[in-house]
DSSP file (Angstrom, degrees, kcal/mol; ACC not computed):
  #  RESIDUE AA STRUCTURE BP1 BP2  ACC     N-H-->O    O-->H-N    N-H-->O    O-->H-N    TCO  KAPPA ALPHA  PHI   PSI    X-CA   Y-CA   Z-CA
    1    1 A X              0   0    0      0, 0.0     2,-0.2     0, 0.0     3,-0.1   0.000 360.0 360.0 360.0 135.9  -34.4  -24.6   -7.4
    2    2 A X        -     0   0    0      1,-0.1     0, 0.0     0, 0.0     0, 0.0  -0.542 360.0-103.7 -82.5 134.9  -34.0  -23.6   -3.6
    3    3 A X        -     0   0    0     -2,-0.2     2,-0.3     1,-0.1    -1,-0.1  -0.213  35.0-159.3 -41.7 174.9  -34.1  -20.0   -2.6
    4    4 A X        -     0   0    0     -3,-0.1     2,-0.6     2,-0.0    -1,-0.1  -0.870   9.7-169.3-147.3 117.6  -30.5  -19.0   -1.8
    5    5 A X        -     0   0    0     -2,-0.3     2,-0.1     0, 0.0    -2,-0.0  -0.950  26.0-114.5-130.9 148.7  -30.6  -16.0    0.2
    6    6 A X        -     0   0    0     -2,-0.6     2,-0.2     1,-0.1    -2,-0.0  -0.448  29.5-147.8 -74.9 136.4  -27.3  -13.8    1.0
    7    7 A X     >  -     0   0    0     -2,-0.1     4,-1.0     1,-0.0     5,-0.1  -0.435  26.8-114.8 -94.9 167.1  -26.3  -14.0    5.1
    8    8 A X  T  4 S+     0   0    0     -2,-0.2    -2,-0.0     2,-0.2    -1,-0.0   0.096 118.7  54.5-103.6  19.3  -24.5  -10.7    6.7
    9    9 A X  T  > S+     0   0    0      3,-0.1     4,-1.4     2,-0.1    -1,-0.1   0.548 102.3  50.5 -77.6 -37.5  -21.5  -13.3    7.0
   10   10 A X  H  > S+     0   0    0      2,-0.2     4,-1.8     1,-0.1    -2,-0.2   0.836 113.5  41.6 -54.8 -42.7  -21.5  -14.1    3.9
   11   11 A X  H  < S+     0   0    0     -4,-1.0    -3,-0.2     2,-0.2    -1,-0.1   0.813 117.3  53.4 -63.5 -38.2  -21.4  -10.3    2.7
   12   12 A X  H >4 S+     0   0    0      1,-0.2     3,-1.7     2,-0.1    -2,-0.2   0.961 104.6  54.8 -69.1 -67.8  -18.8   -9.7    5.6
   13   13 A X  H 3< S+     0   0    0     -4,-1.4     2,-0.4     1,-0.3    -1,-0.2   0.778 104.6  49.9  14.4 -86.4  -16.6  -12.6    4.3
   14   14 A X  T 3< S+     0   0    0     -4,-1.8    -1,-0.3    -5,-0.1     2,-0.3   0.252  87.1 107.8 -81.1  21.6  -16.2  -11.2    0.6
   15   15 A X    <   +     0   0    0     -3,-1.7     2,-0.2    -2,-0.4    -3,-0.0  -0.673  49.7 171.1 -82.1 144.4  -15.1   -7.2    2.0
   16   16 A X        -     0   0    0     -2,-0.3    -2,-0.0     2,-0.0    -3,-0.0  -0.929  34.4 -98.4-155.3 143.7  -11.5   -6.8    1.3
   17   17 A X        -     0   0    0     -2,-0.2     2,-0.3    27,-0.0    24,-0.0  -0.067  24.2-144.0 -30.9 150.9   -9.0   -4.3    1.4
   18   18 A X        +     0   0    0     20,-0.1     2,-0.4     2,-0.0    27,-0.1  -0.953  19.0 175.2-120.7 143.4   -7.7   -2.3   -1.7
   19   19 A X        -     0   0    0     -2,-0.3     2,-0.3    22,-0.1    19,-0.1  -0.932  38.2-119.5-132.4 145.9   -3.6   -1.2   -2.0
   20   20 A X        -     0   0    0     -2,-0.4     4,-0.2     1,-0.1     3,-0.1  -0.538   6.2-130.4 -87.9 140.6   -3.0    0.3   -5.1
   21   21 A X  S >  S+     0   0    0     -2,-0.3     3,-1.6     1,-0.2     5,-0.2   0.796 101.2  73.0 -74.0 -11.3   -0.6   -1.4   -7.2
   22   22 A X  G >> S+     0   0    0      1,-0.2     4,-2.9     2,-0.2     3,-2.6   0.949  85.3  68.9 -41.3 -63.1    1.4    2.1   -7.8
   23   23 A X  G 34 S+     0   0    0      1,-0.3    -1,-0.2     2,-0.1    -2,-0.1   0.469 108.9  32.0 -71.3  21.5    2.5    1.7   -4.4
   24   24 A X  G <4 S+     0   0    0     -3,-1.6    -1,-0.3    -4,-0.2    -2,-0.2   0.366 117.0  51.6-131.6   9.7    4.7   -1.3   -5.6
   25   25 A X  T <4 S+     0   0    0     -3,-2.6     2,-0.5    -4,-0.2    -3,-0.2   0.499 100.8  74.1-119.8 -52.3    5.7   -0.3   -9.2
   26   26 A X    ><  -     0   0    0     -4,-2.9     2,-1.8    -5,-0.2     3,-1.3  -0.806  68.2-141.7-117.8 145.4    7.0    3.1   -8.4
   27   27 A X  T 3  S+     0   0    0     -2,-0.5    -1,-0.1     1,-0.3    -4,-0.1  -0.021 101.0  72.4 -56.2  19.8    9.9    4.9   -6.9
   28   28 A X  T 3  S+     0   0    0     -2,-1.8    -1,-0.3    -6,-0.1    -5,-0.1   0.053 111.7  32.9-102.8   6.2    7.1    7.7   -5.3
   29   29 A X  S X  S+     0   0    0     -3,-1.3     3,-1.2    -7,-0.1    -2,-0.3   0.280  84.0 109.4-155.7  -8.9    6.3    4.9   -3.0
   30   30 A X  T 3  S+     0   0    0      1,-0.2    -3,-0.1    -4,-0.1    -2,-0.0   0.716  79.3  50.7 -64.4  -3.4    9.4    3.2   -2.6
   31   31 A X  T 3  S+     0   0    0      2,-0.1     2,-0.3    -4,-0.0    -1,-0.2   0.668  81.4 100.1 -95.2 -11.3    9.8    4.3    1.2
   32   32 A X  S <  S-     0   0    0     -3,-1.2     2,-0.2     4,-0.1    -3,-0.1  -0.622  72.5-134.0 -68.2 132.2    6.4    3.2    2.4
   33   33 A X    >>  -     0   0    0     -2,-0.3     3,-2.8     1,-0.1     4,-0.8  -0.741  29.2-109.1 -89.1 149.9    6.8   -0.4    4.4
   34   34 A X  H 3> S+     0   0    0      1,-0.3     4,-2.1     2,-0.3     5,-0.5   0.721 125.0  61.0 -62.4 -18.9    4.3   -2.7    3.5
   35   35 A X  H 3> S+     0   0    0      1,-0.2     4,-0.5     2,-0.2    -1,-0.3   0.869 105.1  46.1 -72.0 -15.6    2.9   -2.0    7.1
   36   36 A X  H <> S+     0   0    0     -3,-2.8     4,-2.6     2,-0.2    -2,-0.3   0.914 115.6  55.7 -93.0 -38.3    2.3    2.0    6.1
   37   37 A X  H  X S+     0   0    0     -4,-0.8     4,-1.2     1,-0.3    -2,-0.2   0.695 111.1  38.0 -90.1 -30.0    0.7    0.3    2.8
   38   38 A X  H  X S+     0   0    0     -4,-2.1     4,-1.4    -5,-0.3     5,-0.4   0.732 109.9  55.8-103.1 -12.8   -1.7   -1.7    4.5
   39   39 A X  H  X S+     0   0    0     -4,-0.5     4,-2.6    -5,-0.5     5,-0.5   0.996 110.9  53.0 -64.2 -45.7   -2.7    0.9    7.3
   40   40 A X  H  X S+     0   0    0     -4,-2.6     4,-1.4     2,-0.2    -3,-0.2   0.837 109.7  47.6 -51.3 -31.2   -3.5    3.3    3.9
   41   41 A X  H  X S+     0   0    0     -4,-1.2     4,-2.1     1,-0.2    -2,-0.2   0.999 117.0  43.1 -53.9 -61.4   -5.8    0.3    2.5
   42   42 A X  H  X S+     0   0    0     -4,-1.4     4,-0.6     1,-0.3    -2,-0.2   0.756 120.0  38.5 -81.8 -31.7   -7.4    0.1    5.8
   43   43 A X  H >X S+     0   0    0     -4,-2.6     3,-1.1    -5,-0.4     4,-0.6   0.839 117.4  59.9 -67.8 -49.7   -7.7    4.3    6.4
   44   44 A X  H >< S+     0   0    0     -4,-1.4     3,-4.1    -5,-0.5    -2,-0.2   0.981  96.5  54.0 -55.7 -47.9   -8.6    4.4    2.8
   45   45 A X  H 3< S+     0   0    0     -4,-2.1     3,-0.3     1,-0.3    -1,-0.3   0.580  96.6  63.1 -69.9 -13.4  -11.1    2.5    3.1
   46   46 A X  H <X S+     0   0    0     -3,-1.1     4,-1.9    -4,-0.6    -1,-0.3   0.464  75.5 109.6 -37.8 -31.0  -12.8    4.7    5.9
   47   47 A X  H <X S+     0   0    0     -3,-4.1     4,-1.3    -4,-0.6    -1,-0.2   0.680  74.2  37.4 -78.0 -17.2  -12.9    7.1    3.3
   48   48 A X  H >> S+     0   0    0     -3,-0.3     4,-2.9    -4,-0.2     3,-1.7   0.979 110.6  63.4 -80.6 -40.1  -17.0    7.3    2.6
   49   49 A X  H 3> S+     0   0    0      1,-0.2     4,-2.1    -4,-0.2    -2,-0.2   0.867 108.5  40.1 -24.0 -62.9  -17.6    6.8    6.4
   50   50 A X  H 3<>S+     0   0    0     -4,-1.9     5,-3.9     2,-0.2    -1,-0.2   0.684 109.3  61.1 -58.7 -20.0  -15.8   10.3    6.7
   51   51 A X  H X<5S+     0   0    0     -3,-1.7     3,-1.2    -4,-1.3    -1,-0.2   0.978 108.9  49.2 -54.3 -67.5  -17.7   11.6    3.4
   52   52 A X  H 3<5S+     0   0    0     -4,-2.9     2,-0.3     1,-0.3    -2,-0.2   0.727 115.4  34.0 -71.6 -19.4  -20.7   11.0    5.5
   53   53 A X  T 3<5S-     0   0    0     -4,-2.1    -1,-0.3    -5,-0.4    -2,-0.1  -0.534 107.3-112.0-124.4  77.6  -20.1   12.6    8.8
   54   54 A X  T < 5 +     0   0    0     -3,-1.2     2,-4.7    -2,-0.3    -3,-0.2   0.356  45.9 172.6  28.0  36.9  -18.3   15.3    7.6
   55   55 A X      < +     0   0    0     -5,-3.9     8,-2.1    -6,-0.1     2,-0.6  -0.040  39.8 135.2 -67.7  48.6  -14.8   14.6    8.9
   56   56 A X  B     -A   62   0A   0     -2,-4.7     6,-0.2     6,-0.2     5,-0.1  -0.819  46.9-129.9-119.2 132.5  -13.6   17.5    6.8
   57   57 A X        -     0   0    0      4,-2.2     3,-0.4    -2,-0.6    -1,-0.1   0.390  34.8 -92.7 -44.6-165.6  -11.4   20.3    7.4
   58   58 A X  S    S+     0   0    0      1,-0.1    -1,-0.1     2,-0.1    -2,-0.0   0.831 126.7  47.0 -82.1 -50.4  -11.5   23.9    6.9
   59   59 A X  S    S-     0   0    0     39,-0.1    -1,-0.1     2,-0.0    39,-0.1   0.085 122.9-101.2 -99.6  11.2   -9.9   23.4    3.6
   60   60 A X  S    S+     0   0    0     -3,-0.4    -2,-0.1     1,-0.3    -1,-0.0   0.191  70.2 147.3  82.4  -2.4  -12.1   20.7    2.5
   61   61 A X        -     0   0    0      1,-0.1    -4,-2.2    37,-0.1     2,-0.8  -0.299  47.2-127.2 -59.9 148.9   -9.5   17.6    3.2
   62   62 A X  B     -A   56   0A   0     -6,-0.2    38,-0.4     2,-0.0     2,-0.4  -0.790  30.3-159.1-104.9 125.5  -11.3   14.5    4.2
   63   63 A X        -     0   0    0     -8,-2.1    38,-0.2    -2,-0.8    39,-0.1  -0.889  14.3-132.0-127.8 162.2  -10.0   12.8    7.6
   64   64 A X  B     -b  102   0B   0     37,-0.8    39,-1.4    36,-0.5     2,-0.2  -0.334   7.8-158.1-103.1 160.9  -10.1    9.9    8.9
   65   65 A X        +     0   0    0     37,-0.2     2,-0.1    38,-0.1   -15,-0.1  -0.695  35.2 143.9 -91.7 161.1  -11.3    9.0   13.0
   66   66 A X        -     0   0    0     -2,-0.2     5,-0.0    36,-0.0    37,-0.0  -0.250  50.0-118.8-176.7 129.7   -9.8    5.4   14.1
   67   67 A X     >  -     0   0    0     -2,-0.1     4,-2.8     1,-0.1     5,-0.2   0.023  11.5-124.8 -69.6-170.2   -8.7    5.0   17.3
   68   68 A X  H  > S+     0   0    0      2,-0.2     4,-4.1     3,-0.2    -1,-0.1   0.918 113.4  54.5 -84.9 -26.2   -5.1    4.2   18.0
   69   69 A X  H  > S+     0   0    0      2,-0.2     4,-5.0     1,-0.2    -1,-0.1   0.944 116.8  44.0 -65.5 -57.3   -6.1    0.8   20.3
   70   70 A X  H  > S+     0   0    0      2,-0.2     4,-1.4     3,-0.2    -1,-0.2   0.820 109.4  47.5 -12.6 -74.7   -8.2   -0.2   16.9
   71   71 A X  H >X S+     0   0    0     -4,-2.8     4,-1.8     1,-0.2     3,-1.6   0.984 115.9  51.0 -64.4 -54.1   -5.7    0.6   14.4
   72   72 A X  H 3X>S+     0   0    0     -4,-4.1     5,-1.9     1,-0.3     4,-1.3   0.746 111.5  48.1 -18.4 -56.9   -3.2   -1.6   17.1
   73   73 A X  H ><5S+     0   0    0     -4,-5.0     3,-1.2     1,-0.2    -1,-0.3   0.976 118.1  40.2 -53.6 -51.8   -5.8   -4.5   17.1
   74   74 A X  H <<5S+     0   0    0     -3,-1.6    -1,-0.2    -4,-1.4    -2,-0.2   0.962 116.9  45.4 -80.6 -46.7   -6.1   -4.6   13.1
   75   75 A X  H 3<5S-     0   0    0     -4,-1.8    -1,-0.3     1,-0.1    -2,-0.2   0.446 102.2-130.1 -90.4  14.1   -2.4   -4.0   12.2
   76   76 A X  T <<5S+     0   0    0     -4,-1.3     2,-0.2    -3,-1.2    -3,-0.2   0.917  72.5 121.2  76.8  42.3   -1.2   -7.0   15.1
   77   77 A X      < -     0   0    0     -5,-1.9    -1,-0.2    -6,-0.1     2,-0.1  -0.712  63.2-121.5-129.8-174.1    1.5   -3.9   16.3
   78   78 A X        -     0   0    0     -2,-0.2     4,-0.4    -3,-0.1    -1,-0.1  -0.085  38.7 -88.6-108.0-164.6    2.1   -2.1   19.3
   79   79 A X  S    S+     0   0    0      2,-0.2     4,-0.4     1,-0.2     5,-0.2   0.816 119.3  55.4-114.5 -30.8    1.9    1.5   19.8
   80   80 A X  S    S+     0   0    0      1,-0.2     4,-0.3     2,-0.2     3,-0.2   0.800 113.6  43.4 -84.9  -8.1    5.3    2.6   19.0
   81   81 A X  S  > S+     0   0    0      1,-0.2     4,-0.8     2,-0.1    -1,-0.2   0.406 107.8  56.4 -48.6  -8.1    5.0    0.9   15.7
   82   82 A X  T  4 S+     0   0    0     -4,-0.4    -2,-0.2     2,-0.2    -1,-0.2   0.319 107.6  51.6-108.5   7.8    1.6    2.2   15.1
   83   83 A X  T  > S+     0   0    0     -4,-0.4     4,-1.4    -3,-0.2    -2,-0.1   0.518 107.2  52.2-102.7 -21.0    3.3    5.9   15.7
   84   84 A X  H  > S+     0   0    0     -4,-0.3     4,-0.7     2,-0.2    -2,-0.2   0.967 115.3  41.5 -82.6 -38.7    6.2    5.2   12.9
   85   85 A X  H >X S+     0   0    0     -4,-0.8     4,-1.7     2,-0.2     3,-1.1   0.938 116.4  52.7 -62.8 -59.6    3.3    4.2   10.2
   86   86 A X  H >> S+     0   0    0      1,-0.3     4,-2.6     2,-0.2     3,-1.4   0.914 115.7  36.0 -39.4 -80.5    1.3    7.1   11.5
   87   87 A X  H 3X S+     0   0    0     -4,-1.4     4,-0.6     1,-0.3    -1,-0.3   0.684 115.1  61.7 -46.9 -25.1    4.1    9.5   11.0
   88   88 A X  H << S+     0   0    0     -3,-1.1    -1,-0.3    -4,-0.7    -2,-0.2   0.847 105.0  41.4 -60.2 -67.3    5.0    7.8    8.1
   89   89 A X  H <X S+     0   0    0     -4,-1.7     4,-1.9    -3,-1.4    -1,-0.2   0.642 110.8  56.0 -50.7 -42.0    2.0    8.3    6.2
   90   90 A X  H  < S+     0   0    0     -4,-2.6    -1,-0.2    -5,-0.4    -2,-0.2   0.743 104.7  56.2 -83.0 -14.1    1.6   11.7    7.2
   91   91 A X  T  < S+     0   0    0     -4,-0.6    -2,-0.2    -5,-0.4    -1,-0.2   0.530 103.9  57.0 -79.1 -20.2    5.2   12.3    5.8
   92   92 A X  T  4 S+     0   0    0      2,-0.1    -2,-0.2     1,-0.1    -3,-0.2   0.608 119.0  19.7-101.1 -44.7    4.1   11.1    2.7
   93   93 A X  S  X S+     0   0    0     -4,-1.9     4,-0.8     1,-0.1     6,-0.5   0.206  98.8  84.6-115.8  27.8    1.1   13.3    1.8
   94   94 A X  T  4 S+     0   0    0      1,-0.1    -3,-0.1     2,-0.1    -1,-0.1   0.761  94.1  48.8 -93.8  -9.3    1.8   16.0    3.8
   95   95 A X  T  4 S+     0   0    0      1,-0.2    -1,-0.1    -5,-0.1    -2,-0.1   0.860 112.1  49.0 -73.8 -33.4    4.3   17.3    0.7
   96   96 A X  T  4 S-     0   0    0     -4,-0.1     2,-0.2     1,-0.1    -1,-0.2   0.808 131.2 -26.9 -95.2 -36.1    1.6   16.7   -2.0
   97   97 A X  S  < S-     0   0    0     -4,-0.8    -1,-0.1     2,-0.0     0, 0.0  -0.772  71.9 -81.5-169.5-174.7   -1.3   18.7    0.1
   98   98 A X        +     0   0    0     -2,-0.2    -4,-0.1   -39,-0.1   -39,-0.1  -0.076  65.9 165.6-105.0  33.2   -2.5   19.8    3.6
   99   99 A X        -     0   0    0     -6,-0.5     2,-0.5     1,-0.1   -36,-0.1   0.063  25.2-155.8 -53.4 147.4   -3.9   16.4    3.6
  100  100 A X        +     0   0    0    -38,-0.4   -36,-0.5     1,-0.1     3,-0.1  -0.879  17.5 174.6-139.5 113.5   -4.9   15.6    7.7
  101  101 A X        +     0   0    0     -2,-0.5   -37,-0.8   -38,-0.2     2,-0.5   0.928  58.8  37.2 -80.1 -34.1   -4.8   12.0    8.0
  102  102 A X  B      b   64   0B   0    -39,-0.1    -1,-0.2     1,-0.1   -37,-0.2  -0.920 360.0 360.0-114.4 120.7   -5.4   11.3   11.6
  103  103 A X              0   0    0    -39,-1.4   -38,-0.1    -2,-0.5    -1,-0.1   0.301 360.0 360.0-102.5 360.0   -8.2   13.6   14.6
């Protein structure tokens, strides 16, 4: 049998986004657009980065860095659409908790 040894393209390749299926099953989620639903995968998925440098508030909420040019590039928008999903998001947990999505 020939070695088979794993590439860091290959490993890049098989990363994926997660969206929770909640946000498509229930009426607590029916006002996010699917664009506010994939920016959360993509934030969410930040979330050990911020664990490990300490992107945390005063109150212990974790938030996430990404610039705005970034998020633009990764969600294919422009900057006033990447300000309605922003606000969007923040509109959305800011009820639940003091949640701080965006420094």
């Amino acid at each position: 049998m020939q070695n088979q040894y794993f590439t860091v393209q290959e490993n890049y390749k098989e990363r994926f986004y997660q969206i929770p299926k909640v946000f498509f099953t229930s009426e607590n989620y029916k006002n996010l657009t699917n664009d506010m639903k994939i920016a959360y995968a993509i934030l969410r998925d930040r979330l050990n980065l911020s664990i490990k440098n300490n992107w945390v508030d005063e109150d212990g909420n974790i938030y996430f860095v990404y610039s705005n040019e970034k998020l633009m590039e990764i969600l294919n928008c422009k900057k006033e659409k990447l300000t309605k999903i922003k606000k969007g998001l923040e509109k959305r947990w800011s009820t639940h908790s003091k949640t701080t999505w965006f420094k």
